[in-house]
N, C-alpha and C positions, 0 to 999 in steps of 0.2 A: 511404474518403475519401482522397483523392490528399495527400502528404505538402505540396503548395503551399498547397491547402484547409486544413489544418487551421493552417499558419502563418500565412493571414490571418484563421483564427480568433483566433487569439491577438492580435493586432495590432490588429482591426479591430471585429470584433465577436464576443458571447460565444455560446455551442450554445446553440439551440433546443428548450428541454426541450416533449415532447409524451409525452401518456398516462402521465403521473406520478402516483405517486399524490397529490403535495402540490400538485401543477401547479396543479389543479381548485381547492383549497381557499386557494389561497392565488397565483392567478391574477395580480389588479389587484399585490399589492406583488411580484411577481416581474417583471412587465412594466414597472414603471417602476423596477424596477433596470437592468432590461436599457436601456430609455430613457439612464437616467442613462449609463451605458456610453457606449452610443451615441454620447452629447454629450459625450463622454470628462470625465465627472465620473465620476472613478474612489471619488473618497471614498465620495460617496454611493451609488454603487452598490455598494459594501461595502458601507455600515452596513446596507443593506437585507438584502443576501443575510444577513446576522450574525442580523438580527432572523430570519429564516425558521427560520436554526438555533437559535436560543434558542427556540424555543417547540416543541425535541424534533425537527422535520423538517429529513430529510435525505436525499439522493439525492448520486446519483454526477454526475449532471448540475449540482446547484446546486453542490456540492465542485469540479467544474471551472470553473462559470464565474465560482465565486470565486477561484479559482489565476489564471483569466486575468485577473479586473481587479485583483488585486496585483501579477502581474505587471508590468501595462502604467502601473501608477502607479509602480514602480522597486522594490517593497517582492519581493526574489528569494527571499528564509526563508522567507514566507508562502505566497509564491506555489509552493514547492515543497514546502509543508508537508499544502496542500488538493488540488495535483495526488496526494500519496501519500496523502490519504484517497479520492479518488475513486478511484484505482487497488485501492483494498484492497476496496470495493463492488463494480467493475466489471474484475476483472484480465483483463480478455479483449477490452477496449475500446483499441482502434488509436490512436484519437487522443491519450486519454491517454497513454499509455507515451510518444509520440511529443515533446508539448508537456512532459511530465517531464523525460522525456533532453535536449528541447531546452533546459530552465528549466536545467536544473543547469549545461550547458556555460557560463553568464553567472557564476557562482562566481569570486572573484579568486583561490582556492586550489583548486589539483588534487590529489587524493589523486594520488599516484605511486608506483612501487612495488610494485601490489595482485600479489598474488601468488591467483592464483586455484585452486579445489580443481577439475579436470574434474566428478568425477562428481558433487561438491555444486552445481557449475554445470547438470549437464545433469540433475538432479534436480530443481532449481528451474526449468530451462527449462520442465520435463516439467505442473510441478505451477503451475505459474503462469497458464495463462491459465485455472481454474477457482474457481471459489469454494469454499471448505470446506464447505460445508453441501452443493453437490455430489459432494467426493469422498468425504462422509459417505453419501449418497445410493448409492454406486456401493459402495461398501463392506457395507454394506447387502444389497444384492441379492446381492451374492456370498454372501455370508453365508446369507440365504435359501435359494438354490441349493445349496448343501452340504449345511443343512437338508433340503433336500428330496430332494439324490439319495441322504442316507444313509436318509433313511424309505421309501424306495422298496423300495432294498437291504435295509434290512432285513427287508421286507413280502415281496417277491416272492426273497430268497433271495443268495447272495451269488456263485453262480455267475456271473452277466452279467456279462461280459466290457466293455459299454457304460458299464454303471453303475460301473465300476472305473475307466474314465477320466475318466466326467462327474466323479466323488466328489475326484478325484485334479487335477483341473483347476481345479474349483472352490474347492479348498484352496489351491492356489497363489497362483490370481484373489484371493482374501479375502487372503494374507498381502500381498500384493504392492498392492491398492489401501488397507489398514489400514495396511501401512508408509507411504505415499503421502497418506494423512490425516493420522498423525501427524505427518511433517516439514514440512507444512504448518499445524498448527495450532502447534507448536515453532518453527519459523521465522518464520511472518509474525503471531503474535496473541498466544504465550506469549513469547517476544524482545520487549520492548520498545524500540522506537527512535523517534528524536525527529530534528529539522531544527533547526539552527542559526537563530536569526530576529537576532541583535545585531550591528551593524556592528562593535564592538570586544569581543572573544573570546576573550581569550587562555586557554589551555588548561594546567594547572600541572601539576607534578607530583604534589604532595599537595590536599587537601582544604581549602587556607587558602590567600589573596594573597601570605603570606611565604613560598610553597613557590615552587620555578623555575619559569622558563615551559618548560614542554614544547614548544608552539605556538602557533600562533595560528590560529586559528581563521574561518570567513568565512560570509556567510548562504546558505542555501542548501546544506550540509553534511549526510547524512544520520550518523546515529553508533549505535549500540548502545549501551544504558545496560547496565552491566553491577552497580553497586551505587551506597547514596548515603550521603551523610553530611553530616549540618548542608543546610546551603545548596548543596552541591555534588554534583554527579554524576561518577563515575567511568565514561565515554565508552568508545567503541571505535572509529575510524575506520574506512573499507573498504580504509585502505593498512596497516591491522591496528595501528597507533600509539594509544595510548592516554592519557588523562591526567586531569584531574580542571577541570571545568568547572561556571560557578554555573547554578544552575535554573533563575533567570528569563533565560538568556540564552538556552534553547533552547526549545519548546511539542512536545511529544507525538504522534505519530502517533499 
């Protein structure tokens, strides 16, 4: 989908979920959320997409097109909170990434600064547009094939010259897709991070309102939680500044 298409998704009307599995069951109040949409009664078509997720179901598709109608009602934390849950279902999905990256530029504060790692960047380039249970999948089969050229090897002898490179390939392939699983399940599911949602946010130093303001903070913000204490969470920005911020001002990816 052409990068225009999916900006007047966002603007205008929300994606068209087809062959879901909640689609079927839960059809009529999906469609008059999307209505509500439509007639830009953004409220209500939240509350609806809300009730769909309260009773367990959830798709990559109702996660964005609830990103798009908080977006489009001005609410940016939310709308970047549901774009990053549908991305976490669907990371290989165009459009999201696209209306993500788009959501966040609407932020009154820019991380500056970021100082980025090449090979942690092009590690996550690498591991990102699949899902873990695929590279669990892929890991897997390596794994088998090692199994299986070392039984070979040992059945028909250790001479083969063939069997010493499938064995020796196959080793690699499993270390190298099990490294690939782990910094994927480490980075995007054992990492907790959460999206700023409160218009006022100031970020302190310690763990209490008597501690200094570090920063301040803006909706739509991704952060790293890195410990908590009382009411407060100890954050990580992506310009790597840290500080101590209350719980109910941010929601969970």
């Amino acid at each position: 989908m052409a990068r225009c298409t999916v900006l007047w998704m966002v603007i205008v009307v929300p994606a068209v979920v087809l062959c879901s599995p909640f689609a079927s069951a839960q059809s009529d109040e999906f469609a008059m959320a999307n209505r509500f949409y439509e007639q830009k009664d953004f409220a209500s078509a939240i509350r609806l997409y809300h009730s769909i997720l309260d009773r367990g179901l959830e798709s990559a598709n109702l996660y964005f097109d609830l990103a798009n109608a908080y977006f489009k009602s001005g609410d940016l934390g939310h709308a970047v909170l549901y774009y990053a849950k549908a991305q976490r279902l669907a990371p290989s999905d165009e459009d999201i990434a696209f209306n993500l990256d788009f959501a966040k530029q609407f932020s009154r504060v820019q991380m500056e600064g970021v100082q980025l790692n090449p090979l942690r960047t092009f590690i996550e380039a690498l591991v990102g547009p699949y899902q873990l249970q695929h590279l669990g999948w892929i890991t897997a089969a390596f794994f088998f094939l090692l199994i299986g050229s070392l039984t070979v090897r040992i059945n028909l002898g250790r001479g083969w010259p063939v069997l010493r490179v499938v064995t020796a390939v196959s080793l690699i392939l499993l270390l190298a897709a099990g490294g690939l699983t782990t910094f994927k399940y480490r980075n995007e599911f054992l990492t907790p991070r959460a999206v700023i949602i409160a218009d006022e946010s100031p970020v302190y130093t310690g763990a209490s309102p008597q501690s200094d303001i570090e920063l301040h903070g803006a909706p739509g913000l991704v952060v790293e939680i890195l410990a908590e204490s009382g009411d407060y969470l100890n954050v990580l920005f992506e310009n790597k500044r840290r500080g101590w911020i209350q719980s109910d001002l941010v929601a969970r990816i």
